[in-house]
C-alpha positions as CSV (number, residue, x, y, z in Angstrom):
1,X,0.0,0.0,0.0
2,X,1.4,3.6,-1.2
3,X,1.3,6.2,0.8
4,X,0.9,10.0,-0.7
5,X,3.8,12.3,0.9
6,X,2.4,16.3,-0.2
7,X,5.3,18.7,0.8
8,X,4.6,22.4,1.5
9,X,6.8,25.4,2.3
10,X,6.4,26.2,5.7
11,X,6.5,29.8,7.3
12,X,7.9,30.9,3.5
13,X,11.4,29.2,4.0
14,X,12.5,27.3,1.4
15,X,14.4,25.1,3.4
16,X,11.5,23.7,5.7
17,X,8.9,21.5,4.3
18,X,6.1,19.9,6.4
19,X,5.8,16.4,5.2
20,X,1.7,15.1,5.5
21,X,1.7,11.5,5.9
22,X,-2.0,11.2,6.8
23,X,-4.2,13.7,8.9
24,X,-3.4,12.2,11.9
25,X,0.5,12.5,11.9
26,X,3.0,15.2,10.8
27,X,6.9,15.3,10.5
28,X,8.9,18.4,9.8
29,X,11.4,18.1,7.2
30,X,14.2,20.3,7.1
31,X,16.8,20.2,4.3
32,X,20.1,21.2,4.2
33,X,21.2,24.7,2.8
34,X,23.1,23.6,0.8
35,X,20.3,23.0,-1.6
36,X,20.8,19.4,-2.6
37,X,17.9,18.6,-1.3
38,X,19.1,15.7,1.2
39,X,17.0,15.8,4.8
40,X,19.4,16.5,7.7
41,X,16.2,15.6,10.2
42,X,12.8,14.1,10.3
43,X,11.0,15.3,13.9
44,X,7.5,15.1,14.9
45,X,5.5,18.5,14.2
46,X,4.6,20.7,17.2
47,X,0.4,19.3,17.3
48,X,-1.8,22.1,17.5
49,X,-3.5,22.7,20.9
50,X,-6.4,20.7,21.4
51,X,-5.7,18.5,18.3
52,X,-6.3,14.8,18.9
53,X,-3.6,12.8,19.4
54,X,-4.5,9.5,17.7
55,X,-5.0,7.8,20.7
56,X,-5.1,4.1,19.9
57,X,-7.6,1.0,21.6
58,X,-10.7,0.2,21.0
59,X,-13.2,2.7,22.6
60,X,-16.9,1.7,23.8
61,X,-20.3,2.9,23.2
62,X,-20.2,3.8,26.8
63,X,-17.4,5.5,26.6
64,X,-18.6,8.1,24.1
65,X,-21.3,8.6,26.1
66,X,-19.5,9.3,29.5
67,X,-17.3,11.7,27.6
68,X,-20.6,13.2,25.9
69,X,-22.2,13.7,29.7
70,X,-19.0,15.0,31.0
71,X,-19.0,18.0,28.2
72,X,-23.0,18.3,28.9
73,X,-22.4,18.9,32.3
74,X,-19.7,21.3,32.4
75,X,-21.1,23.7,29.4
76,X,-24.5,22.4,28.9
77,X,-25.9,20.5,25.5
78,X,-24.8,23.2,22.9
79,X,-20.9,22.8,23.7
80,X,-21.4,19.3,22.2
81,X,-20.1,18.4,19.2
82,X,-18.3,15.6,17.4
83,X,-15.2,17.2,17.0
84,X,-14.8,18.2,20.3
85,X,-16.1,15.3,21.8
86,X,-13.7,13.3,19.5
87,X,-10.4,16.1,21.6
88,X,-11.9,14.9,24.5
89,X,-11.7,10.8,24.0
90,X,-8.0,11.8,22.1
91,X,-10.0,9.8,18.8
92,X,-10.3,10.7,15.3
93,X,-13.9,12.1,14.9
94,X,-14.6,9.7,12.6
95,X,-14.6,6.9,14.7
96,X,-16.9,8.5,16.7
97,X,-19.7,7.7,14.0
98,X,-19.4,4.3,14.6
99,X,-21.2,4.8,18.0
100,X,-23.7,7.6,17.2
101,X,-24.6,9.0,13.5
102,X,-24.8,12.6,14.9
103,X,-25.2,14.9,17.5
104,X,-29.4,13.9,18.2
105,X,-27.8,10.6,18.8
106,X,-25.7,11.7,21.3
107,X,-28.0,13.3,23.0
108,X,-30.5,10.8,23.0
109,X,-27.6,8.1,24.4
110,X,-26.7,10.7,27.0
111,X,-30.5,11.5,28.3
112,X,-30.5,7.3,28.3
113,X,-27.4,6.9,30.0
114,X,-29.3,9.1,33.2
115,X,-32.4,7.8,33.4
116,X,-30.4,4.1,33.4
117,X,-29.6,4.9,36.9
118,X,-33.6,5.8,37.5
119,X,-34.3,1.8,39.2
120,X,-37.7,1.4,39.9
121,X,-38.4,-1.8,41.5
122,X,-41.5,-3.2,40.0
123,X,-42.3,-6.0,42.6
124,X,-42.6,-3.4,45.2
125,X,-46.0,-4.2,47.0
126,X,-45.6,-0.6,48.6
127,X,-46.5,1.2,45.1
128,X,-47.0,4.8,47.0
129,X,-43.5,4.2,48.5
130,X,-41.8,3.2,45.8
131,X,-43.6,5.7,43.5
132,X,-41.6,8.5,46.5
133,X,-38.6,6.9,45.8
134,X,-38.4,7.0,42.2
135,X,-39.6,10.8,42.5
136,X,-36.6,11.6,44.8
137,X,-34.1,9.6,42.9
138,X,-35.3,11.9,39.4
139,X,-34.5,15.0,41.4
140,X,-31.2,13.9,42.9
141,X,-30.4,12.9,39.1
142,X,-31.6,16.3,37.5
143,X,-29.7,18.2,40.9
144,X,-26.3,16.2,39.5
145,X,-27.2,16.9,35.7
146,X,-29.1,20.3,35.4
147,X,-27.5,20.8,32.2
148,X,-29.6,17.3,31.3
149,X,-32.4,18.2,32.6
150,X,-34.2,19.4,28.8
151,X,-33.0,16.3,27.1
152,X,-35.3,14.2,29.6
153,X,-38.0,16.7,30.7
154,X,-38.8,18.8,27.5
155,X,-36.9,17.3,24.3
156,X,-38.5,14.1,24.0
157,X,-41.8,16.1,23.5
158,X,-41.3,16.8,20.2
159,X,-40.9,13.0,19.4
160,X,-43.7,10.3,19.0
161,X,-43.7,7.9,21.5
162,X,-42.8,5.3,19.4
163,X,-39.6,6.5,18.3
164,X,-38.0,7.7,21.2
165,X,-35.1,5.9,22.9
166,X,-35.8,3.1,23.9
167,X,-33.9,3.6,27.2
168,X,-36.0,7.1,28.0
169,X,-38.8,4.5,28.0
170,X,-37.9,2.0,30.6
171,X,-39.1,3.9,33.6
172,X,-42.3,4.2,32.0
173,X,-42.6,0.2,31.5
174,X,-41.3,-0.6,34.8
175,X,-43.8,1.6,36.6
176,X,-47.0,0.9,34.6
177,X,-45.3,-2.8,35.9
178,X,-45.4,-1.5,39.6
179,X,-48.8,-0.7,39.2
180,X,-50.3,-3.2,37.1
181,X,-48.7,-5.7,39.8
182,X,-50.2,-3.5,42.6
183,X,-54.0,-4.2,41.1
184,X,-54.3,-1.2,38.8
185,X,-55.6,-1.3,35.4
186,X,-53.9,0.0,32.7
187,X,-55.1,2.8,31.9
188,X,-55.3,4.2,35.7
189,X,-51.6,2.9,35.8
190,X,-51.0,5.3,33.0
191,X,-52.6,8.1,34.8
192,X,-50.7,7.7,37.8
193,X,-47.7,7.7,35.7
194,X,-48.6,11.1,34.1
195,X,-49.8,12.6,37.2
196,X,-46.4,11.8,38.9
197,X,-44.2,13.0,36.3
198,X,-46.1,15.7,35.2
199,X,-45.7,17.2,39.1
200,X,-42.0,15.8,39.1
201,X,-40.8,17.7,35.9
202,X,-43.1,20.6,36.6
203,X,-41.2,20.4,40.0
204,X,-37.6,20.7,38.8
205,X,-37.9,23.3,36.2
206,X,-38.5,25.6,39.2
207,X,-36.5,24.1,40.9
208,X,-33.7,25.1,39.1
209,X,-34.6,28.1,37.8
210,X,-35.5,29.7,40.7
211,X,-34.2,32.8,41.0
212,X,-33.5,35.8,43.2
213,X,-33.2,40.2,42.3
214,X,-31.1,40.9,45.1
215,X,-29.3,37.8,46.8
216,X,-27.8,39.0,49.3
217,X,-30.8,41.4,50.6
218,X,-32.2,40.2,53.8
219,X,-35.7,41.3,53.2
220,X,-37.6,38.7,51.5
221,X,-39.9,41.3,49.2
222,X,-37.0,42.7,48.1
223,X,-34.4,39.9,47.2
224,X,-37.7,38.6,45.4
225,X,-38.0,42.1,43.7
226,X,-41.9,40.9,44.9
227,X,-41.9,44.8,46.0
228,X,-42.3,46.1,42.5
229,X,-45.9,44.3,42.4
230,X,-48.5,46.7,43.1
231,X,-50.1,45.9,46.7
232,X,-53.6,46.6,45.6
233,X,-53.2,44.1,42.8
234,X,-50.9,41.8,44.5
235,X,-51.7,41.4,48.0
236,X,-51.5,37.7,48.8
237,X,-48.7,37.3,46.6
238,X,-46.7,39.7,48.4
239,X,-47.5,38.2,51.5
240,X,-46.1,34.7,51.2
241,X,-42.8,36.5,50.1
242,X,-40.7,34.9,53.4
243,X,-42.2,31.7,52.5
244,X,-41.1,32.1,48.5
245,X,-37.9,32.9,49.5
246,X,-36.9,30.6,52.0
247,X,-37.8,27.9,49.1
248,X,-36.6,24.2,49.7
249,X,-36.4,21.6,47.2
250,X,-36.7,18.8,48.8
251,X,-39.1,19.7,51.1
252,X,-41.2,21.0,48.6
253,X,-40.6,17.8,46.7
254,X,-42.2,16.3,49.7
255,X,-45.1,18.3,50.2
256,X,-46.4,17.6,46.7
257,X,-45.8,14.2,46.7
258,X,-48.1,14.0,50.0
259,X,-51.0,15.6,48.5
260,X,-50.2,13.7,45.0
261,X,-50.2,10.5,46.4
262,X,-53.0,10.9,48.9
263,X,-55.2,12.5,46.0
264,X,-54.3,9.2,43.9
265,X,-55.0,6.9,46.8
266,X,-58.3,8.2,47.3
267,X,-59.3,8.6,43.9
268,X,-58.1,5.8,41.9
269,X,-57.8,2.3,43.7
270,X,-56.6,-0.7,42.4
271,X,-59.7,-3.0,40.5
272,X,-57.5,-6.0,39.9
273,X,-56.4,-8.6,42.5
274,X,-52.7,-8.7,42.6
275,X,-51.7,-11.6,40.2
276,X,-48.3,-12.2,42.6
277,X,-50.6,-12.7,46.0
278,X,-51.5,-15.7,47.5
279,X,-54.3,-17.4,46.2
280,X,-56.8,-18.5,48.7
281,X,-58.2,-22.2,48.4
282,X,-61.4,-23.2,49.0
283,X,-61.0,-25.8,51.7
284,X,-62.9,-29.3,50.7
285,X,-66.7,-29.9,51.9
């Protein structure tokens, strides 16, 4: 197999040439002055800064992914791109296309990669309890990856059920599993499911984009800025200011997962007999 050398003048000396054996690899060549044209030495070009390095080994699906996360969570989903994330794993970026056809891709693998560490244990019989834990293990997962947080709360809106990942999905299937187990029928399984992660999403968005005017001022209607609402118009609002600002996450969290989960108890009850209970047997006459 040939191998094309092209040779350039470099920094307009003619006695300098860089020598381009692939894209991957450079050498310098620098002839003598005498101009005959022999090479007095062959060295590695100086690599530009941040240029991969070739690294060499085979390199995982996972592994892209990590990386991906990694870039996601220190400058948020728009940083991301193949060529960087090809810098970051030291790999030509073409390689990278072996694992993901494009940035969507990545970002699906990434939002899949989260909620894989979502476990929702479907033989629960406690389905309220379980239902609590889920809910506080999605917002210790959003808390880690804010910068995730639209690829699993308001991306997948814009695709079809169908087609989405089929990781994004598996929460879905095991708790529709919890509850179908627990007695519910489908379809009130599916509204539980809705119900809970319609709070839970609506949950961390303001969570996380809660925001203060003036953070350091001590009064509550002012760090709110609540005082620029007219008192007439406003007067309840502007009341609850101490409570507003002395927000907590995970006690509000709690809070609405009471009155969720009471409402649900009281409202929807299971119609099914458990299929995994103990059958009673009719003892013989």
């Amino acid at each position: 197999m040939s191998t094309m050398i092209t040779m350039t003048p470099k920094l307009g000396l003619a006695n300098v040439y860089i020598v381009d054996l692939r894209w991957s690899m450079m050498v310098v060549c620098i002839r003598s002055p005498g101009g005959d044209g022999a090479p007095v030495m062959i060295t590695p070009a100086t690599r530009d800064a941040g240029r991969p390095a070739g690294g060499s080994g085979k390199i995982t699906r996972d592994a892209v992914l990590a990386a991906a996360l990694q870039i996601i969570d220190r400058d948020g989903a728009d940083a991301l791109s193949m060529r960087r994330l090809a810098r970051a794993l030291d790999r030509d970026p073409m390689i990278l296309y072996r694992h993901a056809p494009g940035k969507a891709a990545l970002l699906d693998g990434v939002a899949e990669t989260v909620l894989a560490q979502l476990h929702v244990d479907s033989a629960d019989p406690d389905w309220a309890g379980q239902l609590r834990h889920v809910a506080r293990r999605f917002r210790a997962l959003a808390l880690a990856h804010p910068h995730v947080v639209p690829l699993i709360v308001t991306r997948p809106l814009a695709t079809p059920l169908g087609l989405r990942p089929l990781g994004t999905l598996r929460p879905l299937e095991d708790i529709l599993a919890l509850l179908t187990r627990a007695g519910f029928s489908g379809p009130d399984a599916l509204h539980i499911y809705r119900a809970l992660f319609g709070f839970l999403h609506g949950h961390i968005l303001d969570e996380l984009q809660e925001l203060t005017v003036s953070p350091d001022e001590t009064d509550a209607l002012l760090r709110l800025g609540l005082h620029r609402l007219p008192i007439g118009d406003f007067p309840l609002l502007r009341a609850l200011a101490p409570v507003l600002a002395a927000y907590d996450g995970a006690a509000e969290l709690e809070r609405g997962l009471d009155i969720l989960l009471t409402g649900l108890t009281t409202t929807v009850t299971p119609t099914q007999p458990d299929p995994t209970a103990p059958q009673e047997t009719m003892a013989p006459s």
